[in-house]
C-alpha positions as CSV (number, residue, x, y, z in Angstrom):
1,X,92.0,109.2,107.8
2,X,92.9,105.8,106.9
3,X,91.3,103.4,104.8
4,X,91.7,100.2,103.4
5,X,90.4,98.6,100.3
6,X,88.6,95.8,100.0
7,X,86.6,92.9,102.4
8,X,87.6,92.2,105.5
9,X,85.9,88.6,107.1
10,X,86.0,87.9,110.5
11,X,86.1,84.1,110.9
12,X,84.8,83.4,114.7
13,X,85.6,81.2,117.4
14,X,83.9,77.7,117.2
15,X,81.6,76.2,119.0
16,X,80.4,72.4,119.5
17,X,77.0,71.1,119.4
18,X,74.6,68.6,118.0
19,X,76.0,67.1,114.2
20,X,73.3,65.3,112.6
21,X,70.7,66.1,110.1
22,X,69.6,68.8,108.1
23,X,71.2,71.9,109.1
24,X,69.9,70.7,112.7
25,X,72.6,73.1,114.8
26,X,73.6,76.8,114.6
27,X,76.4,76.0,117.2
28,X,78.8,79.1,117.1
29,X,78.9,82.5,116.1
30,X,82.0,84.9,115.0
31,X,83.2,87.0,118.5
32,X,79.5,85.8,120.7
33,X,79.2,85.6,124.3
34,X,78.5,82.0,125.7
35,X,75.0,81.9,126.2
36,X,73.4,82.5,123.1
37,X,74.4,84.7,120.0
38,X,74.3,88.1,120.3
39,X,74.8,90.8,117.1
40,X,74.4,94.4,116.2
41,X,72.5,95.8,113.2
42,X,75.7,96.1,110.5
43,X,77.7,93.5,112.0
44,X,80.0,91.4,110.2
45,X,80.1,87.4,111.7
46,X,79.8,83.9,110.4
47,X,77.6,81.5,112.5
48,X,78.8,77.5,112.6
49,X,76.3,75.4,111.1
50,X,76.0,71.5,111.5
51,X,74.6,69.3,109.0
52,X,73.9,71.5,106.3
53,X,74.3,70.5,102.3
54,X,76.2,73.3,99.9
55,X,76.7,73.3,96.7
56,X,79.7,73.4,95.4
57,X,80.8,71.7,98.2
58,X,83.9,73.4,98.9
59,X,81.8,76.3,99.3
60,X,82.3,80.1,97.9
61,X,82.9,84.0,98.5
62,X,81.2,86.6,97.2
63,X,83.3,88.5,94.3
64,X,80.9,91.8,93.6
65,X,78.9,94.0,95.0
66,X,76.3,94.5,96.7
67,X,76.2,91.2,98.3
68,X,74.8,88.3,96.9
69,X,71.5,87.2,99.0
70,X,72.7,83.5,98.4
71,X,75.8,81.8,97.9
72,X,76.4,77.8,97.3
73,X,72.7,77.2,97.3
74,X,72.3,78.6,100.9
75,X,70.3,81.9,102.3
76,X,69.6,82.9,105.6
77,X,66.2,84.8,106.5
78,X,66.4,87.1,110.0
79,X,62.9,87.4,111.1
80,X,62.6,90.1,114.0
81,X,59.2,90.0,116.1
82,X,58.9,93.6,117.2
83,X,58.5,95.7,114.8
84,X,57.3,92.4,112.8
85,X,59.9,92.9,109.7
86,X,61.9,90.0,107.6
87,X,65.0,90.3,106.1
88,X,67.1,88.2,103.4
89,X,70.5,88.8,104.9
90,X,73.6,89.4,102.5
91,X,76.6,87.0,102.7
92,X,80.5,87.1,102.0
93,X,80.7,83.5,102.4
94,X,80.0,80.0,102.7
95,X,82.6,77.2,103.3
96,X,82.9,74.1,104.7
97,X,85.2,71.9,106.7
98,X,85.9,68.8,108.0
99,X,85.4,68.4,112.0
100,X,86.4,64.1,111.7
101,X,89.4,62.8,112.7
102,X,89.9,61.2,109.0
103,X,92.8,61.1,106.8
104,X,92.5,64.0,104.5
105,X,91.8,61.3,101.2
106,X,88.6,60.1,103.3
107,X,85.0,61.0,101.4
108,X,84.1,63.6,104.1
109,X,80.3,62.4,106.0
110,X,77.7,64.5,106.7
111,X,78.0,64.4,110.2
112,X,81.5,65.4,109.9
113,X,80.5,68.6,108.1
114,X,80.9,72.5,109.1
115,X,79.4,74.9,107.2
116,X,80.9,78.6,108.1
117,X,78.1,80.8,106.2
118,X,79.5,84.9,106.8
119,X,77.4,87.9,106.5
120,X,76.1,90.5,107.7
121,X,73.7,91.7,110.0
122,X,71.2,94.5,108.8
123,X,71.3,97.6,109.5
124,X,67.7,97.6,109.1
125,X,67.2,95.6,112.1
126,X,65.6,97.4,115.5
127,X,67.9,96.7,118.3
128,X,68.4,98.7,121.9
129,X,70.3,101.3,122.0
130,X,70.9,101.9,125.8
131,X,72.6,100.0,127.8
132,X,69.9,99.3,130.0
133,X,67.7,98.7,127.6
134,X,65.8,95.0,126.7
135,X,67.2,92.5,124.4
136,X,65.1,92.3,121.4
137,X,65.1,88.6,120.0
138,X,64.8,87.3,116.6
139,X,64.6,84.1,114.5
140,X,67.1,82.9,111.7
141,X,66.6,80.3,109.9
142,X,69.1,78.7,107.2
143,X,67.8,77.5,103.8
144,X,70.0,74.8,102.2
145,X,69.4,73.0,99.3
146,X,66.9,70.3,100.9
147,X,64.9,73.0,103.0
148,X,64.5,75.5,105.3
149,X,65.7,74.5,109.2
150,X,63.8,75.3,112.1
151,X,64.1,79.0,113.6
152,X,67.2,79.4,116.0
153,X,66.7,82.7,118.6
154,X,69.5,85.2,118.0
155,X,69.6,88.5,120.6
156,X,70.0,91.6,119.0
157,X,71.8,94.4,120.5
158,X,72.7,98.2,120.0
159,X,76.8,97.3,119.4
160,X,79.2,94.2,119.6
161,X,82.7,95.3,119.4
162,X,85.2,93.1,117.9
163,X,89.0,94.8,117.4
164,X,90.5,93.3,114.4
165,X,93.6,91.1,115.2
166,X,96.0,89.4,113.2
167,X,94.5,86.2,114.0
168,X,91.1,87.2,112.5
169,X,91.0,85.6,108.6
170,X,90.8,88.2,106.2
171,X,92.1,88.3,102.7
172,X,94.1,91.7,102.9
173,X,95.6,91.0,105.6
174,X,99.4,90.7,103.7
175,X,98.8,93.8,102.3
176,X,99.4,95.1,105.4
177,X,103.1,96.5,106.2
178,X,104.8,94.7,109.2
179,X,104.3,91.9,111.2
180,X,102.0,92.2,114.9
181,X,102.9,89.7,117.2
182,X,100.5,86.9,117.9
183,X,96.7,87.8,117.2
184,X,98.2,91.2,118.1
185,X,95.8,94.1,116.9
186,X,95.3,95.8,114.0
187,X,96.4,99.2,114.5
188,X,98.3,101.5,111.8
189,X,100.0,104.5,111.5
190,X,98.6,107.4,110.0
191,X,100.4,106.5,106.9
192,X,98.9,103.0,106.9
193,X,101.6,100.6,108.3
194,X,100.9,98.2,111.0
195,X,102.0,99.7,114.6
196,X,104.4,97.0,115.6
197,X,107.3,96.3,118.4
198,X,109.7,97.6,115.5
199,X,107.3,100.3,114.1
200,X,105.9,101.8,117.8
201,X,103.5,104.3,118.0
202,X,104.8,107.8,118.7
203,X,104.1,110.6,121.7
204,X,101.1,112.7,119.9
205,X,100.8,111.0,116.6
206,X,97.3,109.9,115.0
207,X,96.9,105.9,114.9
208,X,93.8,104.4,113.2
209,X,92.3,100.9,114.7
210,X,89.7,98.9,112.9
211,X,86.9,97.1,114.2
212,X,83.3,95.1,113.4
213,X,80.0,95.6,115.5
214,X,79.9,99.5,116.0
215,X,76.1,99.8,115.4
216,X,74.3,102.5,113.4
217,X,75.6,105.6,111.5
218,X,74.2,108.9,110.4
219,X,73.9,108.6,107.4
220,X,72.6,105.2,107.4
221,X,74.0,102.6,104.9
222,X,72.4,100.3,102.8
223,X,73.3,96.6,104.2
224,X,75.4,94.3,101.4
225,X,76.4,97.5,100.0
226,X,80.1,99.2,100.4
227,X,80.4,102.2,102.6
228,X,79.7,105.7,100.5
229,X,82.3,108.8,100.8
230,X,82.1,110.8,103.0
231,X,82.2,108.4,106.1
232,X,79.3,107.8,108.4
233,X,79.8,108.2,111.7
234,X,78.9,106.5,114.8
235,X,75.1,107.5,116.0
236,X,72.2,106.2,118.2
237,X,70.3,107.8,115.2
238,X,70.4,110.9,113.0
239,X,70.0,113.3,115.0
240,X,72.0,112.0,118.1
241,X,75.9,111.0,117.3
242,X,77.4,108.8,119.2
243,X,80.9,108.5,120.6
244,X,83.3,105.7,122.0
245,X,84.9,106.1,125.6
246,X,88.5,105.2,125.4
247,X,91.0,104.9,127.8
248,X,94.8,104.4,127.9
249,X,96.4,101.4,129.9
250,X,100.4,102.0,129.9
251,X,100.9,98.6,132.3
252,X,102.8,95.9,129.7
253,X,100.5,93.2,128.3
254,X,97.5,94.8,130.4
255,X,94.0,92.9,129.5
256,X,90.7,94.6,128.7
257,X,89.0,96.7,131.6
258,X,86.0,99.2,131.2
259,X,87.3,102.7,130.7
260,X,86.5,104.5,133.7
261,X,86.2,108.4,134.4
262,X,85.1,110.9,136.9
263,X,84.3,114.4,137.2
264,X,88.0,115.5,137.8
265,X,89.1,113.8,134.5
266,X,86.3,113.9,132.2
267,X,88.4,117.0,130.7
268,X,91.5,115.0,130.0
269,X,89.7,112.3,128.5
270,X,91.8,110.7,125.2
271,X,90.8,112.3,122.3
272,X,88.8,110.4,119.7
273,X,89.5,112.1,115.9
274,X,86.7,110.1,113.9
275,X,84.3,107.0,114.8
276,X,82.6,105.8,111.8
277,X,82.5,103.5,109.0
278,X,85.5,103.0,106.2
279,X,84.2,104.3,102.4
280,X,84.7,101.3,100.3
281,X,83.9,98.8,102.5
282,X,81.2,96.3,104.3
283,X,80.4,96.7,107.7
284,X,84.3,97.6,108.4
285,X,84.6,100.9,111.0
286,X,88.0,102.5,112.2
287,X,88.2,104.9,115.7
288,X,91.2,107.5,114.6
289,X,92.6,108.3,117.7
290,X,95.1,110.9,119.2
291,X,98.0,109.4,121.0
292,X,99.3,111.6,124.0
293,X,101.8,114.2,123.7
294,X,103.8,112.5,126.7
295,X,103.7,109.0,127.4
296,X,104.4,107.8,131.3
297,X,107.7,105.3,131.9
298,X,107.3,102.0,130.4
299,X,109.4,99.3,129.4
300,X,109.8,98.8,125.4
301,X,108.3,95.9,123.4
302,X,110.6,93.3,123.9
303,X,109.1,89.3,121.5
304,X,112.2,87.7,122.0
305,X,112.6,85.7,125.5
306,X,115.7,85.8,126.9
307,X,117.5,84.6,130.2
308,X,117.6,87.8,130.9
309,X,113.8,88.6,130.1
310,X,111.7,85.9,131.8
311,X,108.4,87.9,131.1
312,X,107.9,89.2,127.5
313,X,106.6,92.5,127.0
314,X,104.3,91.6,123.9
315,X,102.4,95.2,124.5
316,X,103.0,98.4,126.4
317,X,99.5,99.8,126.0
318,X,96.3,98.5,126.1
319,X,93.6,100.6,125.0
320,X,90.1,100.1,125.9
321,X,87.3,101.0,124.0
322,X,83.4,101.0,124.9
323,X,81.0,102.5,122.1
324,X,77.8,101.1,124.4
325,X,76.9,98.0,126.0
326,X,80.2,96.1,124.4
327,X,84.2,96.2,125.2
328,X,87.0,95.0,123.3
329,X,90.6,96.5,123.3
330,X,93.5,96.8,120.9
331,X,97.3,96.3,122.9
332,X,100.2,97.7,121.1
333,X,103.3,98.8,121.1
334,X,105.0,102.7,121.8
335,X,108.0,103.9,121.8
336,X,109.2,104.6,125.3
337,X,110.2,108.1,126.8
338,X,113.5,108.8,127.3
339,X,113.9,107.3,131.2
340,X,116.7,109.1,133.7
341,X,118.5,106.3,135.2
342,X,116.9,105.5,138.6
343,X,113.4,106.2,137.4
344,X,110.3,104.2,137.9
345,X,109.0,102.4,134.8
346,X,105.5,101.2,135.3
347,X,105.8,97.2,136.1
């Protein structure tokens, strides 16, 4: 089992919305659905704020824990309806940006500020766990220096599955052996090395993916705090543990589908080694996985375009992964079989 040191921060895609005011606008969330922000009891994310006041005002990261419950004079409070319960939710970071088209020597205006606050969700929170199940809602409110804002609705779910990719922002990131192609995944070797097009991933060998937004684990954790030894695994609760569905795509550069599976080849299903959370770390799980003993025809990796190559390969599999009610895959690279001349390579 592979594990990395350290905290891993997942900086999410941002949205637009209203900037004026105090702290007037949660307009974005890290990896959310359009529509409204959905997240998962353990899950790491950073919500965009708008017209929010930090101090200092370049913002900070947390440097111990368990997590601090405020950082740069802000806090966030998650208030959950049903069960009626509060929480004080621990944070990696706060930082803030410039949105203006200024020259960089400009004094930066409040309505040109962004405020990235990171955290994560508790555990503690109730959410769904089927799939079919109800959305449970629940307030958040951010607490700058000059006051509380109003209460924004956030939708709580049972997972939100994000894959870590290279283009995720995360300080260990260099630490890691070999270079993935653009916001390829992050996938490694048994050993620890990134899987890239010059270091494939082998017929049969163990590979280890890391991801945010699994849900619970049996044990349970204690939010803010780093994951104990041994790991806790994926489960609906403690009595009931809890799988992923994986599937394995061998077209090149395939997108993300729904693993699919019937009756005839529920038995040949890939094999899943260990879902669960990484010892050492916040809110950071892996899914150890078996690769198979024989992979089909397929074209190698191939970054460089060429006359000759109109249509990169970039990845060779793609492979999907539903814990629940999310989807996310990781693409990367394999080493191709040995293919007879005059055989078929998957196009």
């Amino acid at each position: 089992m592979r594990h990395i040191a350290g905290v891993l921060i997942y900086w999410g895609l941002l949205g637009t919305g209203a900037i004026f005011g105090q702290a007037t606008a949660v307009v974005g969330a890290g990896y959310s659905s359009p529509g409204g922000i959905r997240v998962a009891p353990g899950q790491i994310t950073t919500f965009f704020v708008s017209g929010l006041v930090i101090d200092p005002a370049q913002g900070l990261s947390a440097t111990s824990l368990p997590l601090p419950r405020s950082l740069a004079g802000v806090s966030v409070i998650i208030n959950q309806l049903t069960p009626k319960q509060s929480f004080a939710v621990p944070l990696l970071s706060v930082q803030q940006f410039n949105i203006c088209s200024v020259p960089a020597s400009a004094p930066m205006q409040l309505d040109c500020q962004m405020t990235a606050i990171t955290v994560q969700i508790p555990y503690e929170l109730a959410a769904p766990v089927a799939s079919t199940g109800p959305v449970s809602e629940a307030g958040l409110i951010i607490q700058g220096k000059t006051g509380p804002s109003q209460s924004f609705t956030i939708f709580l779910i049972g997972d939100n599955l994000h894959v870590l990719n290279s283009c995720d922002s995360f300080p260990l990131k260099s630490n890691l052996s070999g270079s993935p192609s653009v916001c390829g995944s992050i996938v490694t070797h048994a050993d620890g090395t990134l899987i890239t097009a010059d270091s494939p991933g082998k017929a049969g060998e163990e590979i280890v993916l890391y991801a945010y937004g699994l849900g619970q684990t049996a044990p349970a954790v204690i939010t803010g705090s780093a994951t104990p030894a041994p790991a806790p695994v994926l489960a609906y609760n403690s009595l009931t543990p809890h799988d992923v569905i994986i599937q394995f795509d061998f077209h090149p550069n395939a997108g993300t589908t729904p693993p699919y599976y019937d009756a005839a080849h529920i038995d040949g299903r890939p094999r899943v080694l260990f879902n669960g959370l990484t010892p050492g770390q916040v809110g950071l799980y892996q899914v150890n996985i078996k690769l198979p003993d024989v992979f089909p025809a397929v074209p190698g990796c191939l970054l460089t375009q060429t006359p000759q190559q109109l249509n990169r390969v970039l990845s060779n599999l793609t492979i999907n992964i539903q814990p629940g009610i999310s989807l996310d895959s990781a693409a990367i690279c394999v080493e191709p079989p040995q293919i007879p001349p005059g055989s078929q390579v998957l196009r």
